[in-house]
N, C-alpha and C positions, 0 to 999 in steps of 0.2 A: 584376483587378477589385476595385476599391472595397470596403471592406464597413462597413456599417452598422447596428447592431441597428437594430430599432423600439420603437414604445411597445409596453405591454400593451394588448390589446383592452378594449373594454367587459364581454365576458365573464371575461375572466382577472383583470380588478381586479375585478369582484364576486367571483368564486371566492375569491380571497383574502381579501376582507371577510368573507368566511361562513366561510370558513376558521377565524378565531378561535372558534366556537362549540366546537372541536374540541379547544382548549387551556384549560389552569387557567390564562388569565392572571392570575391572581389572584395568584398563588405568584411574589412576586420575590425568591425567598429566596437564588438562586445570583448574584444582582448584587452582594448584600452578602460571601458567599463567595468572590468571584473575587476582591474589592476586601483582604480580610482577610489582615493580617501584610506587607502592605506595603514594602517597606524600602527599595524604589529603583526609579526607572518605567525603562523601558529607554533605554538612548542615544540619541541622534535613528536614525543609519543603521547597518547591517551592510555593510561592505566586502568584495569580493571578495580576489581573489589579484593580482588585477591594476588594482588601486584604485578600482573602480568598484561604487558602489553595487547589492546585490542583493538589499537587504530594507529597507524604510521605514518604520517605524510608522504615517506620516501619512498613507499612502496609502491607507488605511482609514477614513478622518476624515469620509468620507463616510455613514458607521456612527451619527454622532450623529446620526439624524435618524427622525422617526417610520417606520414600516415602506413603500416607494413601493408601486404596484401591481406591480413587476416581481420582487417575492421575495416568497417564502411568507412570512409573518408568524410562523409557529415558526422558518423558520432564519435568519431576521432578528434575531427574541431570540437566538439559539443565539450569533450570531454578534457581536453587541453585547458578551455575556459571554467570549466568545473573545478578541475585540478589547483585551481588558485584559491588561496584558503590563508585566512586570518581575521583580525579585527578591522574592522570598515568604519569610517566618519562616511555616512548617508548623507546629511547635512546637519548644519551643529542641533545639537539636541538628539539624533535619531544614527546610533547606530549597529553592525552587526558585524556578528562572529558566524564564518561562514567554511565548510567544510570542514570541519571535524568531524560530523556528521551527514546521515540525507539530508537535515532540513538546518535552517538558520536558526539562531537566537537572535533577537531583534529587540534592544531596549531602548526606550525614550524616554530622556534626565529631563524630569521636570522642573520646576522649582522645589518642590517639595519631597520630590522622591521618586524613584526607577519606576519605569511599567513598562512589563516586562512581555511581549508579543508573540507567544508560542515559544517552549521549551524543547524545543529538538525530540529527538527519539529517547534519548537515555539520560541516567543519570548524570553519569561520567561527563558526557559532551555538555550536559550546559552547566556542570560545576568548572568543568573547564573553561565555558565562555564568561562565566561569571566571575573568576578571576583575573580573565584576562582585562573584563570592565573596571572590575577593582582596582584593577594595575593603573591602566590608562587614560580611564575617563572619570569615575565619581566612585566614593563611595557612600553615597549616597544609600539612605532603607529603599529598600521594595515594597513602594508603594500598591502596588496592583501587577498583576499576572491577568492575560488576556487571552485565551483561545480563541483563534479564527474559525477552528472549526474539528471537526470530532474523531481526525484521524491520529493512531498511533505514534506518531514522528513529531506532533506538536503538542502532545502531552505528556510523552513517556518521560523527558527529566525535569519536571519540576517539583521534585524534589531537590532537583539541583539549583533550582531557584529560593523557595521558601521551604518552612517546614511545616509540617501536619499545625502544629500550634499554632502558628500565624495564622494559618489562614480559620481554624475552627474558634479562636478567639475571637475573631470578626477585625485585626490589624489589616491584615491583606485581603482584599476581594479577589476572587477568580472570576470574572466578566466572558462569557460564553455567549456564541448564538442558541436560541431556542428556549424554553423550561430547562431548569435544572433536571427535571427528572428526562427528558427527551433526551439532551444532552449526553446523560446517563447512558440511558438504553443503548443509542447509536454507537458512544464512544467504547463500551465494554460487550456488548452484544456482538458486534460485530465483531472484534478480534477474539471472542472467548465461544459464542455460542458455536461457532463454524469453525471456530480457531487452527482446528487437528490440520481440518485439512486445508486451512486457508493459509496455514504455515510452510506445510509442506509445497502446496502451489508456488508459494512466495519464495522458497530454497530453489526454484527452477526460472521464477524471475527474476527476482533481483541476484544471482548469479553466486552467492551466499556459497554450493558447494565447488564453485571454480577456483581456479588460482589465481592472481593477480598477475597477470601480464597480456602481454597481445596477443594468445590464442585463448584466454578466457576471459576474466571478465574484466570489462576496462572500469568503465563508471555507470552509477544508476542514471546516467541522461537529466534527470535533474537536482542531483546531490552525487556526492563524492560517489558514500556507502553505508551502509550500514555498520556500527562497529560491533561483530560478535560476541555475545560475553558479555555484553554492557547488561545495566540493570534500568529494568524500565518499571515506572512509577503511574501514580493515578492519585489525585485527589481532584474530587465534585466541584464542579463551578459552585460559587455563590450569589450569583446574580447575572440574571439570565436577560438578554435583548430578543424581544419576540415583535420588536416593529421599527420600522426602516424610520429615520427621524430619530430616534432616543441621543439622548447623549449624556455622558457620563465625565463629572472631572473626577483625572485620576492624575495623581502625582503632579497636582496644579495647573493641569494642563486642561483645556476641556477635548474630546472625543464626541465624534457622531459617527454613526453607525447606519449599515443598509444591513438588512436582515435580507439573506437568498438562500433561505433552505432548498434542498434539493438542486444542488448543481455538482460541484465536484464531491463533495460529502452530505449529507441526511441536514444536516445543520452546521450553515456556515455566515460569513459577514463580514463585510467589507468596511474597514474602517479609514475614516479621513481623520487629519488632524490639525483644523486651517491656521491655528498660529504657525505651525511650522511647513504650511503648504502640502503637508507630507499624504499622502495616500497609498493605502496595500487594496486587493481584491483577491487576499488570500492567493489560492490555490484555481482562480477563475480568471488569472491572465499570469502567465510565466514563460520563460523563453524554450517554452515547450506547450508542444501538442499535449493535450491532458488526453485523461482516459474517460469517454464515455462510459466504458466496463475494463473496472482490473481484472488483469489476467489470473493474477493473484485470489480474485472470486470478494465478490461486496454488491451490494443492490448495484441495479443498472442506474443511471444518471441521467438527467435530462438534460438533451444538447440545447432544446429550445433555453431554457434558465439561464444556461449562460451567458448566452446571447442576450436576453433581457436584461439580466442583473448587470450586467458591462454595461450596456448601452443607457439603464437608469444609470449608472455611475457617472457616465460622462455625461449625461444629463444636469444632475446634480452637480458636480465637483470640476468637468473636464475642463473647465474654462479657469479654473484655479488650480489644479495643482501642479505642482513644481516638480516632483518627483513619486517616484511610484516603485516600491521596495515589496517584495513578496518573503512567503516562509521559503523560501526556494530561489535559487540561481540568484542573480545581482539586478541592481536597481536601474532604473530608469529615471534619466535628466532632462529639465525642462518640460515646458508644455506641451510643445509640439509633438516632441518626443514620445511622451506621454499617452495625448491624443492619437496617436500613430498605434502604438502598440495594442492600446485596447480598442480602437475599433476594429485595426487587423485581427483580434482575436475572437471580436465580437463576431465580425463578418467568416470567420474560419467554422465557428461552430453553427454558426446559423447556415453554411452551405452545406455542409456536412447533413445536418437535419433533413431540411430541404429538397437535399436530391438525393438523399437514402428513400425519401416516402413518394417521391414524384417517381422513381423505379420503383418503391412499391405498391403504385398503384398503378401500375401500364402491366402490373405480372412478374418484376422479377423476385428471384428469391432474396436473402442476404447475401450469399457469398455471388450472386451473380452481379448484385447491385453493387457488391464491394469489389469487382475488378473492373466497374464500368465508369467509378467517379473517380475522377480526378480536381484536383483545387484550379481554380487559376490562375497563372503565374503570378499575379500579382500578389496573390496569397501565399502558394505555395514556394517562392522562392526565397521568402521570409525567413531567417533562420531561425524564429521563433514562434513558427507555427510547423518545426518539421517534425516529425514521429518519434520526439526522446522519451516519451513516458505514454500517450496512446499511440496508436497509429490509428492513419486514416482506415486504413483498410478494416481493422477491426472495430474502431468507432462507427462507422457504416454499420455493420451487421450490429452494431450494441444497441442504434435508433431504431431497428425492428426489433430488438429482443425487448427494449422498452415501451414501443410501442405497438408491437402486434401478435407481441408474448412467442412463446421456446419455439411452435410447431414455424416450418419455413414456408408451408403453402403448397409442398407436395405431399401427395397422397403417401406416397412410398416411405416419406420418412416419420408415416405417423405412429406405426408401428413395428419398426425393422427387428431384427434379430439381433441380441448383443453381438458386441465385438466378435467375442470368442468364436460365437457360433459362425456368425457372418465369413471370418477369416478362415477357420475350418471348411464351409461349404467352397470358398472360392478356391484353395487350394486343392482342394480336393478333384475340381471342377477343370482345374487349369493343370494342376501339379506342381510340385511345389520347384523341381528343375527349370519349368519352363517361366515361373516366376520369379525364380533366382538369375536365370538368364535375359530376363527382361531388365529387372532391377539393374544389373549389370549393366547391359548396355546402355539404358536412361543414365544411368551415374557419368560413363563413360564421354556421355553427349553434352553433361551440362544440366542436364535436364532432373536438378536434385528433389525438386516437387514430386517429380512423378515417380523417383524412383523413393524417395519416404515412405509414399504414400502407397504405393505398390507390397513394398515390403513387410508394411506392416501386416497384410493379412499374414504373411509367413511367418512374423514373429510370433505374432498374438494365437495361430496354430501348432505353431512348434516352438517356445521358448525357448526352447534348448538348442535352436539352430545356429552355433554361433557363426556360419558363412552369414547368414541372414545378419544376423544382430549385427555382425563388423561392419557389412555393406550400409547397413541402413543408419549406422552409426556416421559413419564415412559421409552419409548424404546428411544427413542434421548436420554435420560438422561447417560444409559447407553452406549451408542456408546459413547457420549461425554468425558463420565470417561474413557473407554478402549484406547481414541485416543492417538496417538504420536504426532500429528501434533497440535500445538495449535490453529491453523485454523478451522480445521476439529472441535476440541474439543467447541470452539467459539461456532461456527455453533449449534452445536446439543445442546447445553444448552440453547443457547437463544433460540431456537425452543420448546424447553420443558419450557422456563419459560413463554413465549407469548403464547404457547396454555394453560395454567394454568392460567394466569394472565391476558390475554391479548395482546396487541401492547403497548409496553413500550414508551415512548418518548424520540425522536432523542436527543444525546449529544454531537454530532458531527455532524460538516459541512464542506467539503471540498472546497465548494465555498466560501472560508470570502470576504469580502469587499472589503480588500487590494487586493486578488488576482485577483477580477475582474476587477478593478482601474488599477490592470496593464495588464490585457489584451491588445494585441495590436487593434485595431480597427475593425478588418477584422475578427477575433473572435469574438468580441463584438454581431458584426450582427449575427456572427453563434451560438451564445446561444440562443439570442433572436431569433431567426430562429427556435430553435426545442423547443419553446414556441408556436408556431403558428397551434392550431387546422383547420386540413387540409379540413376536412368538413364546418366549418364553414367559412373558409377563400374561398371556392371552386370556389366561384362566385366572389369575391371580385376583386377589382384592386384600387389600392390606390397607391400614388404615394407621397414620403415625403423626403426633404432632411434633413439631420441634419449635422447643420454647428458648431466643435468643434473649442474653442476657444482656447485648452491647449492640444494639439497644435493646429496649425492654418489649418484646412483640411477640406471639405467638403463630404460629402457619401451624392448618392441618392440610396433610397430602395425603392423597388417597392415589393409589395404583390399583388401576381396573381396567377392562376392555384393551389392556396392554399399552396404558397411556400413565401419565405422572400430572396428575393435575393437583395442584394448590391455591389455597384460597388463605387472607390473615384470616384470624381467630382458630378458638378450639372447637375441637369436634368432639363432641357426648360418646360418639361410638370408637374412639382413638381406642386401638388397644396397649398403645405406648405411647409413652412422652418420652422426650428426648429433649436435656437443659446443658445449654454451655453458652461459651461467647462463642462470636460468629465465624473466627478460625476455626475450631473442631467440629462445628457443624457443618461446613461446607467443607469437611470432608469427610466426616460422614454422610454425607448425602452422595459423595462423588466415588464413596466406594472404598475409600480411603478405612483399612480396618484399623489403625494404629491410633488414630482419632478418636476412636471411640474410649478411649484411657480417660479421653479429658472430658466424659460427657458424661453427668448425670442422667439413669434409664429409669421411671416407673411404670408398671407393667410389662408384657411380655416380652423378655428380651430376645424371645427369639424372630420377633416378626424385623427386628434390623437384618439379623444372619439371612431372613426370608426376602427382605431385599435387596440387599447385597449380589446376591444369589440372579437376579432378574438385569441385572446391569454390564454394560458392554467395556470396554477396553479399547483406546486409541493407540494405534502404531502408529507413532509420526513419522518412521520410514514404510510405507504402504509404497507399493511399485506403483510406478507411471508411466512408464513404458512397456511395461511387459504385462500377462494379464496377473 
């Protein structure tokens, strides 16, 4: 079926008109900032691997234009100022290629050589930004590659930086927060072990199955986008920051380092650089609200961390530094400046904390806590403490999911009836007319919450209702146009275009190849581990070693009690060994039958057929709206 958005209603373009009372439009001070140090606009396209375009500037072009009624009016500014994209002079030594992708490339010409400050998401984007350095500023070796910290978007193209040689020869360092092997875990774990359906969640937040224009998706709030198609990459830090103080000369320059694990990612760090006044705090000050919890699904985050590690920051540095550049949005000038930005940010997460746990402990739940706090205006009228990447609303309820764990503190929701059922009994109860006529009129009122929410027991009892499906399409459509949060907005449009349409097909995977190839081995098993249908493995016991040649190590895994657990070395009672490099083992472990071509087997070859046999299958179109 077809799919079509619609307009906004008469009530959703007033919402957004009245909307602005709620912003300092007044303050265009980040249109001049985003515009500052200049030096190259971007190339007209980014090319894939297979010569087809998968990132356009102009496809955005629809941005010059006053705010429509189909996007909030703050993330329509947000994204005006996003939409500007090319090579930046920071200040001399320090600069960045910015929108091509979500996240920046960030290099600092030392005396001796580049170093080079998070690699974007993909390949493509930062061999792109690396030529454009080529071009305009140095060409200078790449001295060093730095991760700030261990999400996808700042490690996927550095391959676009150095190559596997460089850095295994010990020429180039890779400087991370945390151990190398933490480092590891965090940064491949997370997009691989959860990946199926952390992918798919991410296809409904960052807006990946909409179209590019003002009834879908405008920009990620704090990056352009993502460019589909692109190839994303992984290679292991080699040397690892596990304490605030370290410092490190790279590319002649010297570096110090604050180590703040557990703030916006598992392992992150804030680096200074005082010959050039320069300071980042990563992904823990941007001219956006961050996310306590991705929507997109990754450990909750602690809002207190932030709040500490900023406020150590300017403890340390605030009275020096000059300017303050992130892997994300554009930099900040002066001290003052400076000082302004991170303790507004400090102070944003630290309210956030604060009055999510002072509501819960007077009794309320999450979501009651999370429509009762509000910032104050001093904060919230900031444009870089407003809802582009978390919101308030849902960083509220993420401070109890982290600190008072899943249950909400009512009895009723400690064991409810799934969906299906739940939805079944209520239509059943009400009928499904008189909930269709409800839904209707809430839509009718404005009232698109309740009529979502209403609807959906109809859906989720009769999927095949398509009155249901269109009305309740119709009410996401509008929430999606009122959002501030481009997350939020994601969300509720692909909801309305998949109950219209259908389940669109996956365009994104956060499990690539590369990143499983570099898992370290003890992962490996734990993907292939939550591959294994617990029922069917129930009775099993199978006993298999698999001997890696690249490098030289042995794992025996045993399948029992309907679990995959491995340990290194061999096992006496293995009734197979299983020899290759670590490509064909890791897919033979994942199920992968074609693999086994490349695999030496002594002993019984049928106990692989017998685990094969025990292993599940990810659909990375699974509905989400329907049951």
């Amino acid at each position: 079926m077809s799919y079509q958005p619609k307009p906004a209603t008469p009530r959703t373009a007033a919402a957004n008109r009245s909307a602005t009372q709620r912003y300092a439009t007044e303050d265009r001070r980040d249109f001049a900032d985003a515009d500052r140090g200049l030096i190259a606009p971007l190339p007209d396209k980014l090319y894939g691997r297979d010569g087809k375009p998968i990132f356009d500037p102009a496809a955005f072009d629809y941005l010059d234009a006053e705010a429509p009624d189909t996007v909030n009016p703050s993330l329509w500014r947000q994204s005006q100022v996003i939409r500007k994209g090319g090579l930046y002079r920071v200040v001399d030594g320090v600069y960045q290629v910015r929108n091509n992708d979500i996240a920046n490339l960030t290099v600092v010409e030392g005396p001796t050589g580049l170093v080079v400050i998070d690699a974007m998401a993909s390949v493509e984007a930062a061999t792109q930004g690396m030529a454009m350095i080529r071009e305009h500023v140095s060409d200078k070796p790449v001295a060093a590659v730095v991760y700030t910290h261990t999400h996808i978007d700042h490690y996927g193209g550095v391959k676009g930086v150095v190559t596997t040689e460089q850095v295994a020869s010990g020429r180039v360092p890779i400087v991370a927060p945390g151990t190398i092997a933490s480092f590891d875990k965090y940064a491949l774990g997370e997009n691989v072990i959860a990946g199926n359906a952390m992918s798919r969640r991410a296809s409904y937040a960052f807006g990946s199955l909409l179209d590019l224009d003002p009834r879908g998706h405008v920009t990620c709030g704090i990056g352009i986008t993502s460019a589909l198609g692109a190839t994303i990459s992984y290679l292991s830090p080699t040397d690892g920051i596990t304490r605030t103080g370290e410092k490190r000369e790279l590319g002649g320059l010297e570096f110090e380092f604050l180590y703040a694990p557990d703030t916006e990612a598992p392992e992150e760090m804030h680096i200074w650089i005082p010959e050039l006044g320069a300071l980042t705090c990563a992904e823990n000050a941007n001219h956006a609200l961050h996310n306590i919890q991705m929507l997109r699904g990754a450990r909750t985050r602690d809002a207190r961390n932030f709040a500490r590690y900023l406020d150590e920051t300017l403890e340390r540095w605030g009275g020096q530094a000059q300017v303050h550049y992130g892997p994300h949005t554009w930099p900040v000038w002066g001290n003052e400046a400076v000082v302004d930005l991170l303790e507004s940010q400090r102070d944003t997460y630290k309210f956030i904390h604060d009055q999510a746990l002072r509501l819960a402990n007077k009794g309320a739940t999450p979501l009651e806590a999370a429509e009762e706090v509000e910032l104050p205006e001093a904060l919230g009228r900031r444009w870089h403490n407003r809802g582009y990447h978390g919101t308030l609303h849902h960083n509220v309820r993420a401070v109890f999911h982290k600190e008072l764990g899943m249950w909400d503190g009512d009895p009723v929701s400690l064991h409810p009836h799934p969906p299906v059922e739940t939805a079944r009994r209520y239509v059943e109860l009400i009928g499904s007319e008189r909930v269709l006529a409800e839904g209707r009129r809430a839509f009718e009122t404005g009232d698109y919450r309740w009529a979502a929410q209403l609807l959906h027991s109809l859906v989720f009892a009769d999927p095949e209702h398509r009155e249901a499906r269109e009305l309740q399409a119709d009410a996401y459509e509008q929430l999606g146009y009122q959002a501030e949060g481009p997350q939020w907005r994601g969300i509720y449009l692909t909801a309305a275009k998949e109950l219209r349409a259908g389940v669109q097909p996956a365009r994104f995977a956060s499990a690539s190849a590369d990143t499983v190839l570099a898992m370290p081995v003890d992962l490996l098993f734990d993907f292939a581990a939550v591959h294994v249908v617990g029922e069917r493995a129930a009775d099993a016991d199978l006993r298999i070693d698999f001997r890696f040649t690249d490098p030289e190590e042995t794992w025996a895994m045993r399948v029992r009690h309907g679990v995959l657990n491995a340990r290194r070395g061999a096992s006496p009672q293995a009734g197979l060994t299983v020899s290759g490099p670590k490509a064909a083992l890791a897919g033979v472990l994942l199920g992968q039958t074609a693999a086994a071509k490349a695999v030496e087997r002594d002993g019984d070859g049928r106990l692989l057929e017998e685990y094969w046999a025990l292993l599940d299958e990810f659909d990375p179109n699974f509905p989400m709206v329907t049951p």
